[in-house]
N, CA and C atoms as a LAMMPS dump frame, in Angstrom:
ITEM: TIMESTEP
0
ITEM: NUMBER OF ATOMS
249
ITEM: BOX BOUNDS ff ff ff
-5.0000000000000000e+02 5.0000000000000000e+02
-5.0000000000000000e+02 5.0000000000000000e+02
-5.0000000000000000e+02 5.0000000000000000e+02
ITEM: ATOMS id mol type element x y z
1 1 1 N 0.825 -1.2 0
2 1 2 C 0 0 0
3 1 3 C 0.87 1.264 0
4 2 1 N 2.477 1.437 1.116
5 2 2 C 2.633 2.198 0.94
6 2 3 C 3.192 3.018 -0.909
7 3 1 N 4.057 1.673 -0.749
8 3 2 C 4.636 1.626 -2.746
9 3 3 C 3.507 2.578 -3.393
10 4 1 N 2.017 1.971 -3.373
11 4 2 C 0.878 2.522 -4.169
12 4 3 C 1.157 4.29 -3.763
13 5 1 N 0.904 4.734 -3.239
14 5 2 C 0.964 5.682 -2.482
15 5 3 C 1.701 6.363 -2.832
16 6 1 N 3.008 6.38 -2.496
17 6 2 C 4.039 7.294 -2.581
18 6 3 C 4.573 6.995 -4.77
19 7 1 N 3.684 6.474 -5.469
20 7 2 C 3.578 6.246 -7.129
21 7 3 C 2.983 7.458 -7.218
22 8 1 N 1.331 7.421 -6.752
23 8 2 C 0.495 8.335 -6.813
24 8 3 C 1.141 9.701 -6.191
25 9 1 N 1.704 9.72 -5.474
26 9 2 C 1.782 11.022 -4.467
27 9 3 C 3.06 11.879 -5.485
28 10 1 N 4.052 11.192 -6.198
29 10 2 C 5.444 11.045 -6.544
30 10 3 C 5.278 11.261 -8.413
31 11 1 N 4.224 10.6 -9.351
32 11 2 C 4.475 10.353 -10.1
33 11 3 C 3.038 10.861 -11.039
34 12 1 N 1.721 10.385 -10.574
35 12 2 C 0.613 10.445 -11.089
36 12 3 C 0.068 11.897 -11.17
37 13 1 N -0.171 12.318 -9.614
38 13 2 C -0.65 14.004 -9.388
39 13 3 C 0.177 14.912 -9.971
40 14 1 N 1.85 14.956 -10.059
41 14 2 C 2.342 15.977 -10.657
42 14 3 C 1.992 15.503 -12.506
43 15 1 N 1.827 14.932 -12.965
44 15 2 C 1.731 14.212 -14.294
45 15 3 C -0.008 14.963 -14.453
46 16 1 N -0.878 14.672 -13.424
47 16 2 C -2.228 15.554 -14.351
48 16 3 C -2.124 17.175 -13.815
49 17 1 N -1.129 17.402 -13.302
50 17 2 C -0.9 19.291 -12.912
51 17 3 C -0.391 19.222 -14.436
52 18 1 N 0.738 18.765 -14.626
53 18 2 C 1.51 19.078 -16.271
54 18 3 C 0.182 18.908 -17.301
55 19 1 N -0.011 17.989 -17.383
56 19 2 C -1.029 17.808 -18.32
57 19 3 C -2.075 18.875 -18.417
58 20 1 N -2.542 19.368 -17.222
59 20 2 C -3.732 20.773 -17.02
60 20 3 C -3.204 21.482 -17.333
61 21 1 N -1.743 21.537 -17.181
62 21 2 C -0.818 23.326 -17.96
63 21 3 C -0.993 22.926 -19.466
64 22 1 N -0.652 21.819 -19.809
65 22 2 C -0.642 21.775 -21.173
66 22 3 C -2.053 21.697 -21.751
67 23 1 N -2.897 21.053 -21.293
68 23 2 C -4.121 21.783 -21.68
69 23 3 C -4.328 23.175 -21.885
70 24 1 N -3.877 23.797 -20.466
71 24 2 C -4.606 25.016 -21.029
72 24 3 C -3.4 25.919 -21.847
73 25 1 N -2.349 26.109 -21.9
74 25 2 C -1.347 26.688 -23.315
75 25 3 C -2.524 26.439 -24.242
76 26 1 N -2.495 25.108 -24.845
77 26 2 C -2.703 24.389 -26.05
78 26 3 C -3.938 25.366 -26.097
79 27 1 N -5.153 25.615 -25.114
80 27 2 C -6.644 25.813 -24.878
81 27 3 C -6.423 27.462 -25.549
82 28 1 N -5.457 28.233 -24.928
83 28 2 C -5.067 29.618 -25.244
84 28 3 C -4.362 30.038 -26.563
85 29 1 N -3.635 28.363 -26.939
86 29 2 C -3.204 28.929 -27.913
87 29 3 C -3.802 29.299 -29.369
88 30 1 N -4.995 27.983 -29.137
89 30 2 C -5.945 27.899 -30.463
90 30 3 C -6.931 28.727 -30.213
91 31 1 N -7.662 28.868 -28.793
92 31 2 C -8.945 29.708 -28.618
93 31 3 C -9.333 31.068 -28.046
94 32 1 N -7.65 31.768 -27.335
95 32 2 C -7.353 32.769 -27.034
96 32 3 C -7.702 32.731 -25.516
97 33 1 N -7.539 33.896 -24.605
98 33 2 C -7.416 33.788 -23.274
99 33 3 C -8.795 32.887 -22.91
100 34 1 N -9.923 33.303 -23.838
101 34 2 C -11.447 32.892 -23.371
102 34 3 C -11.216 32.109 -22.984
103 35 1 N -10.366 30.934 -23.892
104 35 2 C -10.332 29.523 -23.557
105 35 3 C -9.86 28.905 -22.051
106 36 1 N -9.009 29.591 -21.649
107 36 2 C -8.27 29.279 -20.734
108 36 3 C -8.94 28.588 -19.506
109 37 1 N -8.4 27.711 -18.21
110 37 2 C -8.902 27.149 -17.259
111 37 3 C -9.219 28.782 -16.403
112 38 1 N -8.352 29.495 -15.752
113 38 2 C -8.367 30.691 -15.433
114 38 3 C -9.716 32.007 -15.695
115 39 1 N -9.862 31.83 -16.928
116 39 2 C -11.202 32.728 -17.89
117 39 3 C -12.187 31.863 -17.101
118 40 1 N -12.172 30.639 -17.061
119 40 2 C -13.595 29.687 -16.867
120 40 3 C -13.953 29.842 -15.517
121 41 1 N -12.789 30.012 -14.833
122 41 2 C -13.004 29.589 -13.129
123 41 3 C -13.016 31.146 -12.491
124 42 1 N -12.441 32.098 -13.249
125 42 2 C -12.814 33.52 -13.116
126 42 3 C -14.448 34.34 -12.861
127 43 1 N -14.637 33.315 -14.464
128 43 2 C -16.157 34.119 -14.651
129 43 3 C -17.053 33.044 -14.118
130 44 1 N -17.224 32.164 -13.204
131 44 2 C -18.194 30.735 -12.579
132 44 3 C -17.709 32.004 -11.352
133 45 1 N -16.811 32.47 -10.555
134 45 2 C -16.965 33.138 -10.001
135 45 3 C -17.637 34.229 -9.427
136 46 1 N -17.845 35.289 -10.719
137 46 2 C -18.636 36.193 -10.841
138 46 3 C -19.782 35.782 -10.386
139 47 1 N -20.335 34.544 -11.265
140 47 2 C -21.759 34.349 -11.074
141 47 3 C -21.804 33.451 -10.401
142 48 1 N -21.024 32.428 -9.41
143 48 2 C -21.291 32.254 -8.043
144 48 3 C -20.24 32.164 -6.656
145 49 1 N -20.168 33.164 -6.755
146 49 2 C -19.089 33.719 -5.587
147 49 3 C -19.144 32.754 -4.491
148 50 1 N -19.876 32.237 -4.001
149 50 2 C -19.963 31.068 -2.949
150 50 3 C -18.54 29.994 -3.66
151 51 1 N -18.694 29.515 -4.73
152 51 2 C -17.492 28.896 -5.538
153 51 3 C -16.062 29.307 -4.51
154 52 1 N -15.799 30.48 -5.166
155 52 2 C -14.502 31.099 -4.526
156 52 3 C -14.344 30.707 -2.955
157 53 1 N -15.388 31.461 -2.391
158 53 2 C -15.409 31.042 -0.699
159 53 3 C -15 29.342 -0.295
160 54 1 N -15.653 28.376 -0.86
161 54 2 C -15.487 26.922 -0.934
162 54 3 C -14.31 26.538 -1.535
163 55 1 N -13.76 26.818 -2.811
164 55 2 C -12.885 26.799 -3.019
165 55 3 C -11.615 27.315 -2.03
166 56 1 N -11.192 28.304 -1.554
167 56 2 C -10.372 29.054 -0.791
168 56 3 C -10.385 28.196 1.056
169 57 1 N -11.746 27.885 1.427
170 57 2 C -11.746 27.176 2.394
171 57 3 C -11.498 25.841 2.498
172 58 1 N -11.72 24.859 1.186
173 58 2 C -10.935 23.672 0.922
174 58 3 C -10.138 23.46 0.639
175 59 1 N -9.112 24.759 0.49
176 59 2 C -7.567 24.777 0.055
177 59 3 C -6.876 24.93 1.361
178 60 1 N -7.867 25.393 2.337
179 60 2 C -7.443 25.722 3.65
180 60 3 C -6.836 24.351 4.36
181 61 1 N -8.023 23.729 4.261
182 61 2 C -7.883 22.136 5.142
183 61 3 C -6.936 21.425 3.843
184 62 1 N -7.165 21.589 2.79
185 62 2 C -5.809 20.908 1.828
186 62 3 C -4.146 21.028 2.356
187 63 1 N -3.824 22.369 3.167
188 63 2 C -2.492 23.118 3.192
189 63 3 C -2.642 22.298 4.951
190 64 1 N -3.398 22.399 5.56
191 64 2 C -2.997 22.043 7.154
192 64 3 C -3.48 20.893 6.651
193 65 1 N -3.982 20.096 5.909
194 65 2 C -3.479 18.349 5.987
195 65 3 C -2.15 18.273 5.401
196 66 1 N -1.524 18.739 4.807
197 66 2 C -0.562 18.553 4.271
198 66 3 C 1.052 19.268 4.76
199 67 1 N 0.912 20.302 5.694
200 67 2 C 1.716 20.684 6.722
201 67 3 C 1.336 21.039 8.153
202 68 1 N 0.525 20.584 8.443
203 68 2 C -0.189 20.461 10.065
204 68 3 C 1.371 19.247 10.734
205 69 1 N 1.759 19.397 12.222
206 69 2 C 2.555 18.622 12.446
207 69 3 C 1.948 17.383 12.568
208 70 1 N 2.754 16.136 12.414
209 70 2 C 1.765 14.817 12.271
210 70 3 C 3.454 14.538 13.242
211 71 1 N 2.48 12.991 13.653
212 71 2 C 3.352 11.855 14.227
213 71 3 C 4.656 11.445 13.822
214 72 1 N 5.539 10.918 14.746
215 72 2 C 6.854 10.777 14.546
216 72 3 C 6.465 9.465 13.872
217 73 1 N 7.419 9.208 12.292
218 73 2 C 7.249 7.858 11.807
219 73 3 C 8.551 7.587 11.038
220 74 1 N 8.852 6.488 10.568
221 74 2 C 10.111 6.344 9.937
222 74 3 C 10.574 7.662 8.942
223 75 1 N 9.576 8.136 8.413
224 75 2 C 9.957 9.351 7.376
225 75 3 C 10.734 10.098 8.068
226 76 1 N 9.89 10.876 9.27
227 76 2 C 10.062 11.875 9.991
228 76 3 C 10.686 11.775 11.177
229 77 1 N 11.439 10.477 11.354
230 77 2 C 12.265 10.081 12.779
231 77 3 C 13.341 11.274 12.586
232 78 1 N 14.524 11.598 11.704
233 78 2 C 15.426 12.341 11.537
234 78 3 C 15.114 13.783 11.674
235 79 1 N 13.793 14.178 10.948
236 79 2 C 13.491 15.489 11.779
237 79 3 C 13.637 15.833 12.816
238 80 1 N 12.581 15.214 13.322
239 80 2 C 12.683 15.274 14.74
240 80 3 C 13.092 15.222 15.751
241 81 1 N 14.316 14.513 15.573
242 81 2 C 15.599 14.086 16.503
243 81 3 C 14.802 13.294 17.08
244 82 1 N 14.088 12.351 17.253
245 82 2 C 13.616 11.652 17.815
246 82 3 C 14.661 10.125 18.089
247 83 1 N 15.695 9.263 18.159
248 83 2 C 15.967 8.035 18.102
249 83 3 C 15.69 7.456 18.539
């Protein structure tokens, strides 16, 4: 499980971030800014601002799951000075 994990965490998620940049170049390059991910998620904004709020507050709990302090474990034994 962990193997699975650290594939996905290591190899898969940065692979569909690249892929979404290259979407949207490619999206801007043929259809102009309109096209863009940015234009889309801009103007869903406008017309529902609740979006943004949800968005911005699930990025919240995204950033403290992901640097909140967690448990001493083999990763993080050397941080910590823990032996």
């Amino acid at each position: 499980m962990k193997k699975t994990t650290r594939i996905v965490t290591f190899y898969i998620i940065p692979l569909l971030v690249i892929l979404i940049l290259i979407y949207d170049f490619v999206a801007i390059y043929n259809g102009g800014s309109e096209a863009s991910i940015s234009s889309l998620v801009i103007s869903f904004s406008y017309k529902m601002p609740m979006f943004t709020f949800l968005i911005g507050f699930g990025l919240g709990f995204v950033c403290g799951h992901l640097f909140w302090r967690m448990r001493t474990n083999n990763d993080t034994v050397k941080i910590d000075g823990v032996e």
